[in-house]
C-alpha positions in Angstrom: 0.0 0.0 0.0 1.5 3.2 0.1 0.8 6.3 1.7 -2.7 8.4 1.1 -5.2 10.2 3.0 -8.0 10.1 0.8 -10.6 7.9 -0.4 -9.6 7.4 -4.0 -8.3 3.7 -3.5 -12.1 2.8 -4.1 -11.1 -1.2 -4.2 -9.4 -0.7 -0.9 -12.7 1.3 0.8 -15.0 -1.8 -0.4 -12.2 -4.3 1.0 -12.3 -2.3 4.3 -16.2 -1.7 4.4 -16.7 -5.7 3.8 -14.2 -6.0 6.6 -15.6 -3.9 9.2 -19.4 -4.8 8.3 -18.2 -8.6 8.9 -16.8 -7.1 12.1 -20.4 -5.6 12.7 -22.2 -9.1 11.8 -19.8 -11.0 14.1 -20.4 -8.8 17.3 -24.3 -9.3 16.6 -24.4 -12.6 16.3 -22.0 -12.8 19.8 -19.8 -14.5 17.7 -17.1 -13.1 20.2 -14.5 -16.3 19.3 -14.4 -15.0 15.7 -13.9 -11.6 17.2 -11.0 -12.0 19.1 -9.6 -13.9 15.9 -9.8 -10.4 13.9 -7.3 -8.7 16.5 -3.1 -8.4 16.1 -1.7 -9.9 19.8 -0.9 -6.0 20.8 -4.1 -4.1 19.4 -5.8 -2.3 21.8 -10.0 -1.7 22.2 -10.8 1.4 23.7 -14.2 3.4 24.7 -12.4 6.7 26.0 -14.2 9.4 28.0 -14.4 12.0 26.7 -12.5 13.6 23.9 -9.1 12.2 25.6 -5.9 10.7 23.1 -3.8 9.6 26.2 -5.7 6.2 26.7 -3.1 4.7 28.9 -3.2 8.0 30.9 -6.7 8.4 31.4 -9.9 7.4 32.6 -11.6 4.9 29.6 -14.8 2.8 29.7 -12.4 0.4 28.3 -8.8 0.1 27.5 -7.9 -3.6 26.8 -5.3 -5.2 25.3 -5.2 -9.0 24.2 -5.8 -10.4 28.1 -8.7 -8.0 29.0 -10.4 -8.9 25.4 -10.6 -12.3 26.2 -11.3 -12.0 29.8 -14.5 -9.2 29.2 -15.3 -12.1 26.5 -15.2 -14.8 29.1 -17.1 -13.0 31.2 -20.2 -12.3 28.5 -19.8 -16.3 27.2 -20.0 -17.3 30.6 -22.1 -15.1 32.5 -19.9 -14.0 35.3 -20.9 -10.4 34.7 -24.3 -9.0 35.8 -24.6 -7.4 32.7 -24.4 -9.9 30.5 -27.6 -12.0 32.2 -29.3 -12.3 30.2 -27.6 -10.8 26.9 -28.6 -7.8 25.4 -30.0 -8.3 21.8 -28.2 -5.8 19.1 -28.3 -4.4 16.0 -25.9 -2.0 14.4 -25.1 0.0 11.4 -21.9 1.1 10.5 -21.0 3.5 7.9 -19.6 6.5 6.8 -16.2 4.7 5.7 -13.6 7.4 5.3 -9.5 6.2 4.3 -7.4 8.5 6.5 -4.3 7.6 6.3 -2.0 4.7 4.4 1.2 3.6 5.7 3.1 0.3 4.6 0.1 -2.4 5.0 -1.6 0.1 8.2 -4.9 1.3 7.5 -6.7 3.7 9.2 -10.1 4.4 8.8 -12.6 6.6 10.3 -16.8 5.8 10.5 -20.3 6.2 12.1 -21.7 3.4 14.2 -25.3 3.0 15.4 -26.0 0.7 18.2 -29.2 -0.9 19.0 -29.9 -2.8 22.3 -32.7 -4.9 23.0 -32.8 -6.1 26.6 -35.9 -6.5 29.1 -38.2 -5.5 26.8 -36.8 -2.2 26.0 -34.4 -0.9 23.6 -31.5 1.9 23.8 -29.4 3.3 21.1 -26.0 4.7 21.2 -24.3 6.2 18.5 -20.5 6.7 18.0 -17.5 7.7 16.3 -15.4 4.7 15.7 -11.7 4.5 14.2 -9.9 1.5 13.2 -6.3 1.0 12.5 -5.8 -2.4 10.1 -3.3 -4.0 9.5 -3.1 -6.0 6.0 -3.1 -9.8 6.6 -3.4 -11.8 3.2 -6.4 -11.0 1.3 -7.9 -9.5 4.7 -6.9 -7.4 7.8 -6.5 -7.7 11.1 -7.7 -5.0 13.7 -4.7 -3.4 15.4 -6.6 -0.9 17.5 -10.7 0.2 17.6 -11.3 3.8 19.6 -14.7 4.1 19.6 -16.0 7.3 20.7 -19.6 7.1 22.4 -21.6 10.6 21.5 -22.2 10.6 25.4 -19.3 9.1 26.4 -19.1 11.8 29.7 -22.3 11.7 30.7 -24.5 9.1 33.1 -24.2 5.6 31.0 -25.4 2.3 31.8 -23.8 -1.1 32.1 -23.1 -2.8 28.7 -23.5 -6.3 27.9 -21.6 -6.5 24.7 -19.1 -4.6 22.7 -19.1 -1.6 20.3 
């Protein structure tokens, strides 16, 4: 790949778009195994508070590297957490893919998520700013890091019982 900030490389936006809609699909269907297969051993998920950029130096929702992932993913597949019983229910809609920058076989791209949650017979939405940084792995990626940035991320939010 080589270096651009710009969405001209339309074959490259559809082979990200497919990647993080599969990302999308995966989380729905709890799928969380096949999640945690998408990562690089040192990407890091974070929900930041706030409009922070010193995750490791700052209150976050979450900041996880490969341990936490799998450990906040044992918890939901085993029901340890009080959150996760019973699941939530989810749909969400991502989209407005933007390229912002290309270096060597990193790719990172900036877009829109819309979260639905069904749980107890009521349903919330939450809506976020998400970036991704991909890394090229064969004909696919792998996600090296995932900020997503929740519209009320510093406000009064409730206990989740999935991921973003």
């Amino acid at each position: 790949m080589t270096e651009t900030k710009t969405n001209n490389d339309l074959a490259l936006l559809q082979k990200v778009s497919a990647f993080l809609w599969n990302e999308a699909h995966l989380l729905d269907a709890k799928d969380y195994d096949a999640w945690l297969d998408l990562w690089t051993e040192k990407g890091m998920y974070t929900l930041p508070i706030g409009d922070t950029e010193d995750f490791d130096n700052a209150v976050n929702l979450c900041h996880d590297n490969a341990k936490m992932r799998r450990d906040r993913v044992g918890r939901f597949q085993r029901g340890f957490a009080i959150s996760s019983a019973p699941p939530a229910e989810t749909v969400r809609t991502v989209s407005r893919f933007v390229i912002t920058k290309v270096e060597g076989d990193a790719v990172t791209v900036e877009s829109a998520e819309h979260l639905i949650e069904d749980k107890f017979g009521r349903q919330r939405v939450w809506a976020g700013n998400v970036t991704h940084r991909l890394v090229a792995d064969g004909d696919s990626f792998r996600i090296d890091a995932k900020i997503v940035r929740l519209l009320n991320s510093d406000g009064m939010l409730n206990s989740f019982s999935y991921l973003f």
